[in-house]
C-alpha positions as a LaTeX table, in Angstrom:
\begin{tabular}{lrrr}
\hline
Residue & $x$ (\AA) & $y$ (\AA) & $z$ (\AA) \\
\hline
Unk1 & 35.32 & $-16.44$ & $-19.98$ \\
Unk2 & 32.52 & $-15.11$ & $-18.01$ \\
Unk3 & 30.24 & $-17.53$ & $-15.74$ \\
Unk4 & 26.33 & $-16.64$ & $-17.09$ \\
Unk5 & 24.23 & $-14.89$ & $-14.18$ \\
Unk6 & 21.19 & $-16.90$ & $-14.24$ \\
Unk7 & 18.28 & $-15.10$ & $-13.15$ \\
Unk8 & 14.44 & $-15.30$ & $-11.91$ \\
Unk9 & 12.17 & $-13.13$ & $-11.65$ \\
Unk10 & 8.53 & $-13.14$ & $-10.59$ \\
Unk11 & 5.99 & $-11.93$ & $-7.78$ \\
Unk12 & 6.65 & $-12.67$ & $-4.18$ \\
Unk13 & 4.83 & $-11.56$ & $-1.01$ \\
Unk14 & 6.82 & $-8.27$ & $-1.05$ \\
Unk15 & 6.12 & $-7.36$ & $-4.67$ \\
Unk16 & 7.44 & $-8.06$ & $-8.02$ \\
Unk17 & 11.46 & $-9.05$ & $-7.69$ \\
Unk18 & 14.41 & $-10.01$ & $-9.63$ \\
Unk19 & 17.13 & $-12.21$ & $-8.54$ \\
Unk20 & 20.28 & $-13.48$ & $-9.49$ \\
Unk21 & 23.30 & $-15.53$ & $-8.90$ \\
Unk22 & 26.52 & $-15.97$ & $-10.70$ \\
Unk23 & 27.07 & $-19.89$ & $-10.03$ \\
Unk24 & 27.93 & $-19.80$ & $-6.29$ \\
Unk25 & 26.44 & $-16.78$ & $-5.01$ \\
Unk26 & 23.54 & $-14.50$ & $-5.25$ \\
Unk27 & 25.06 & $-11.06$ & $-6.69$ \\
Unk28 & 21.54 & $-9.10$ & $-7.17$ \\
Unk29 & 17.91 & $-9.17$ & $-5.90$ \\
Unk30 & 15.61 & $-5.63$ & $-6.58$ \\
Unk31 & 12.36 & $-4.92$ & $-6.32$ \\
Unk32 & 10.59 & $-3.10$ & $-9.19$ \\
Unk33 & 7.07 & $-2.23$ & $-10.49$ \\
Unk34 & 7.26 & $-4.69$ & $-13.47$ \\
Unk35 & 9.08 & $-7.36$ & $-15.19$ \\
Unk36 & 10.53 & $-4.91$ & $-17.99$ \\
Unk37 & 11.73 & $-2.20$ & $-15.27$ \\
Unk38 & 13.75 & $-4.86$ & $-13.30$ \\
Unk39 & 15.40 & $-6.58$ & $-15.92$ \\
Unk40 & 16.09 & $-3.51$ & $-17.43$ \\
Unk41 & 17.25 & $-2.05$ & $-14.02$ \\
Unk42 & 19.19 & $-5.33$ & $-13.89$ \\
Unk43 & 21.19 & $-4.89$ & $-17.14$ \\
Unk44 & 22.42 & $-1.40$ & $-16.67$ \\
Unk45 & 24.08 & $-2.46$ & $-13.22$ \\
Unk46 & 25.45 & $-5.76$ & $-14.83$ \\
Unk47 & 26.42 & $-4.91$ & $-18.68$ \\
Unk48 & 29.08 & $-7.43$ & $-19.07$ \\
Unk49 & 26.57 & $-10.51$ & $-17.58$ \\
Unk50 & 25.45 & $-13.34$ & $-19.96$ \\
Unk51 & 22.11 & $-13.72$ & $-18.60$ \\
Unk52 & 20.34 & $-16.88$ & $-18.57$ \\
Unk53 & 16.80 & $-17.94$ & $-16.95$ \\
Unk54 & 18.61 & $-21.44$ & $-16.92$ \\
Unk55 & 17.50 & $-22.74$ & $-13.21$ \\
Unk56 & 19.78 & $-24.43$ & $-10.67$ \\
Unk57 & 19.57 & $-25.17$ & $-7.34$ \\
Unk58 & 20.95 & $-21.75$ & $-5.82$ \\
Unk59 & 18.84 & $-19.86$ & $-7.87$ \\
Unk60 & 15.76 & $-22.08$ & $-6.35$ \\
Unk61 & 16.89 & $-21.97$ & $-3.04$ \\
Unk62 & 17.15 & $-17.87$ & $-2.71$ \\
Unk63 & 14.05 & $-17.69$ & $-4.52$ \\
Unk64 & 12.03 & $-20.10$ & $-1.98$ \\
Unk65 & 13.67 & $-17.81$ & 0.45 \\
Unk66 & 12.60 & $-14.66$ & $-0.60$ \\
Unk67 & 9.20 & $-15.74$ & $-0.82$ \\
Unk68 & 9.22 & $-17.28$ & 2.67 \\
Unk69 & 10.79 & $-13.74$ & 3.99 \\
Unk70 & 7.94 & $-12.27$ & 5.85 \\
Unk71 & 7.99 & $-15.92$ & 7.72 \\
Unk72 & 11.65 & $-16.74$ & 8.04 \\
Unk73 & 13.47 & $-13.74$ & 7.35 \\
Unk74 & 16.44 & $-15.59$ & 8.97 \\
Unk75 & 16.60 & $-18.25$ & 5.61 \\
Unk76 & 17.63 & $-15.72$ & 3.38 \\
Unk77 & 20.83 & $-15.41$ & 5.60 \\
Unk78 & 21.98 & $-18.72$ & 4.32 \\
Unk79 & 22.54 & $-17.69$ & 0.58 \\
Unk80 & 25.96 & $-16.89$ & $-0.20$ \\
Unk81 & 26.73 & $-13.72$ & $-1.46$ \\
Unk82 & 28.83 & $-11.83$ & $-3.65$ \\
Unk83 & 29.72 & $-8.35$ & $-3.38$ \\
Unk84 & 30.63 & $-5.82$ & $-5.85$ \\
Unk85 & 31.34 & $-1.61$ & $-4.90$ \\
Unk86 & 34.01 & 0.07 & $-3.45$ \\
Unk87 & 36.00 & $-1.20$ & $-0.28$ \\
Unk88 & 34.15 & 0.99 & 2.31 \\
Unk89 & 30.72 & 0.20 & 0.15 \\
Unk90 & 31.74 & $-3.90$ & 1.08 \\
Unk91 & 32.91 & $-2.98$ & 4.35 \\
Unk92 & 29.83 & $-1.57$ & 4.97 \\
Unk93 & 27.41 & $-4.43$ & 3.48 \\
Unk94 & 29.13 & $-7.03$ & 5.29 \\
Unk95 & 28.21 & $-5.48$ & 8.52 \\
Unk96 & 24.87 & $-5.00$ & 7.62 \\
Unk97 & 24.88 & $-8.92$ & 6.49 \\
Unk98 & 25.87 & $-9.81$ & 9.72 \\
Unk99 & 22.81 & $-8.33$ & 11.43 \\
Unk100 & 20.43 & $-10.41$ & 12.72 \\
Unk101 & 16.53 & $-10.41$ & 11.66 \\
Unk102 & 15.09 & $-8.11$ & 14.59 \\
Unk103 & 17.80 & $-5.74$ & 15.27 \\
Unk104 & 18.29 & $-2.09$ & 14.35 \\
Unk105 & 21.07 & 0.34 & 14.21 \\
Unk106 & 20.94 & 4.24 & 13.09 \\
Unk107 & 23.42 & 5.47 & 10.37 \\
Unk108 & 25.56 & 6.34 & 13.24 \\
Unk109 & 25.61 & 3.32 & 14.74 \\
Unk110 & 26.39 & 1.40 & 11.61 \\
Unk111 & 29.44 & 4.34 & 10.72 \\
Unk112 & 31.00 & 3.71 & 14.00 \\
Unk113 & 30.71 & $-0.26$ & 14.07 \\
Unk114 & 32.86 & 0.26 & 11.00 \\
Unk115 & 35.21 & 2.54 & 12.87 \\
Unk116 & 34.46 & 5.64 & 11.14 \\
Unk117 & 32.15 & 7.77 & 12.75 \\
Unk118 & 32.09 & 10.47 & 10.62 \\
Unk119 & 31.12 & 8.54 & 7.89 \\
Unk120 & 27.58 & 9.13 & 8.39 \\
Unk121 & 26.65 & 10.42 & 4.87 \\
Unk122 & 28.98 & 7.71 & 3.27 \\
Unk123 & 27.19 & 5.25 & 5.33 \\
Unk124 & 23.64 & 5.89 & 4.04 \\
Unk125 & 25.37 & 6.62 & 0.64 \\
Unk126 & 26.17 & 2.67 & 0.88 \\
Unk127 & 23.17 & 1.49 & 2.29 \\
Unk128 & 21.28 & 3.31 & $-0.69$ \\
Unk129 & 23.27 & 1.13 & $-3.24$ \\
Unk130 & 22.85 & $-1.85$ & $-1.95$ \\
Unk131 & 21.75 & $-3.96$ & $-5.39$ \\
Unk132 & 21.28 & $-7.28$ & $-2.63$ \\
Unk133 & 17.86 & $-5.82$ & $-1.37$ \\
Unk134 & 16.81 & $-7.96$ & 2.20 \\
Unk135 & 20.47 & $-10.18$ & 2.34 \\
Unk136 & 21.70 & $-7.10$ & 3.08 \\
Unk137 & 19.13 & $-5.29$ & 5.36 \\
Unk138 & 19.77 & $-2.03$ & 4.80 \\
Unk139 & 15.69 & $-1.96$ & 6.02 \\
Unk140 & 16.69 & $-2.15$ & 9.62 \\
Unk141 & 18.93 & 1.33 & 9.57 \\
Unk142 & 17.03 & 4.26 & 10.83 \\
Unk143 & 17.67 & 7.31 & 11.39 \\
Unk144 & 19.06 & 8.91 & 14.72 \\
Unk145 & 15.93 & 10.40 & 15.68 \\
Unk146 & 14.04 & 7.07 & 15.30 \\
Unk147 & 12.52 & 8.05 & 11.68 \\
Unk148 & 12.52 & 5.36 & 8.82 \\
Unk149 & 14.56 & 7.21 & 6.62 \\
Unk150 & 14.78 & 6.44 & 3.00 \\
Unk151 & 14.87 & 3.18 & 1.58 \\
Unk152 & 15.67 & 1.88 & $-2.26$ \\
Unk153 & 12.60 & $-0.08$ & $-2.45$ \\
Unk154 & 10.08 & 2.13 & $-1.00$ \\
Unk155 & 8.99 & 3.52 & 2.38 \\
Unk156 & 5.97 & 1.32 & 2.29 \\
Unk157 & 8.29 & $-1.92$ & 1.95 \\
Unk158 & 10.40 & $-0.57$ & 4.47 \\
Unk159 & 7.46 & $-0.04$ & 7.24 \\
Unk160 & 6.35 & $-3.78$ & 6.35 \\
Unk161 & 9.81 & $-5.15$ & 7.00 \\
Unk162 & 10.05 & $-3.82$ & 9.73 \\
Unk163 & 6.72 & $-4.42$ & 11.44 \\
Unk164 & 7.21 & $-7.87$ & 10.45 \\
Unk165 & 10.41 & $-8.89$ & 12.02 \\
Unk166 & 8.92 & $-6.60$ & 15.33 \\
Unk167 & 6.14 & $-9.34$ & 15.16 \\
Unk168 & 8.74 & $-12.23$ & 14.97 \\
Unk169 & 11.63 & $-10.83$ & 16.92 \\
Unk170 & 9.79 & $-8.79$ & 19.30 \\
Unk171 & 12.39 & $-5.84$ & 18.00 \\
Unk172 & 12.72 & $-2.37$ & 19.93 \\
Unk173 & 10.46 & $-0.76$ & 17.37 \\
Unk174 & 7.59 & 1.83 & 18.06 \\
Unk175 & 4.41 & 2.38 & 16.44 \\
Unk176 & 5.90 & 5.78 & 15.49 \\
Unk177 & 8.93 & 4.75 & 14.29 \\
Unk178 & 6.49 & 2.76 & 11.38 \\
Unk179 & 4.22 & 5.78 & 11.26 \\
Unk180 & 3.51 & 7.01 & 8.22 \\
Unk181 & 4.90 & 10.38 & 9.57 \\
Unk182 & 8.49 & 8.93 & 9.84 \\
Unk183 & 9.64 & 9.56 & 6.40 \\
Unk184 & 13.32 & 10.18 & 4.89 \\
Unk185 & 15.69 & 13.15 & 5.54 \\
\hline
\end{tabular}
């Protein structure tokens, strides 16, 4: 029998989200435009899911999180987390999970932590379907040449993050690199 995913959904300082957990760990959190889009969104990744708006105390505690983020970005670290994808996908999230609020890595920095180098393309492949958006901070990848790159959620999301945790963590991050002029490949 399947556990129900119990979800919430609402506005939070970053914009409208959706979030999720499966009993013991938080297994999706998107941004969208509205309500309808993410839930929708939400059900075409996770067919097989009973969904239930039932609350319980992990659901509370990643939501308080997520709208504390641009505060403590370090709280959301504390959910546990499950991971679906491939193997390399995981292997991939997990490092980015293990990041701390503040740093940054380029695509090729985050292929060869994982010991492939060459896996630059796979690498941003992975980052791009990361369905944990912020847990796993696919935000703090750039791109070798200090641009922003692309980003699930939005560019403009992205350059908040970013300035953000350069505010709190006094991060290696230029104006330029948040210019509006650093867009995605």
């Amino acid at each position: 029998m399947t556990a129900a995913i119990k979800y919430k959904q609402g506005l939070t300082p970053m914009g409208y989200l959706i979030i999720a957990t499966d009993g013991d760990s938080l297994v999706y959190a998107e941004f969208s435009e509205s309500p309808e889009i993410a839930l929708e969104k939400f059900r075409l990744e996770h067919p097989e899911g009973k969904l239930s708006s039932t609350q319980d105390s992990l659901l509370d505690g990643a939501w308080i999180a997520y709208a504390n983020y641009l505060e403590r970005p370090e709280e959301l670290q504390q959910i546990p987390i499950r991971l679906g994808g491939t193997e390399f996908q995981r292997q991939v999230w997990n490092t980015l999970a293990q990041m701390p609020a503040g740093s940054r890595q380029t695509y090729s920095q985050l292929a060869a932590a994982i010991g492939q180098p060459t896996a630059v393309r796979a690498v941003a492949s992975a980052c791009a379907r990361n369905s944990i958006a912020l847990r796993i901070p696919c935000h703090r990848i750039l791109r070798s040449d200090g641009a922003l790159g692309s980003y699930r959620w939005g560019l403009a999301l992205k350059r908040r993050l970013l300035s953000t945790e350069r505010k709190l963590f006094g991060a290696n991050v230029t104006v330029a690199d948040l210019s509006t002029q650093a867009v995605a490949d």
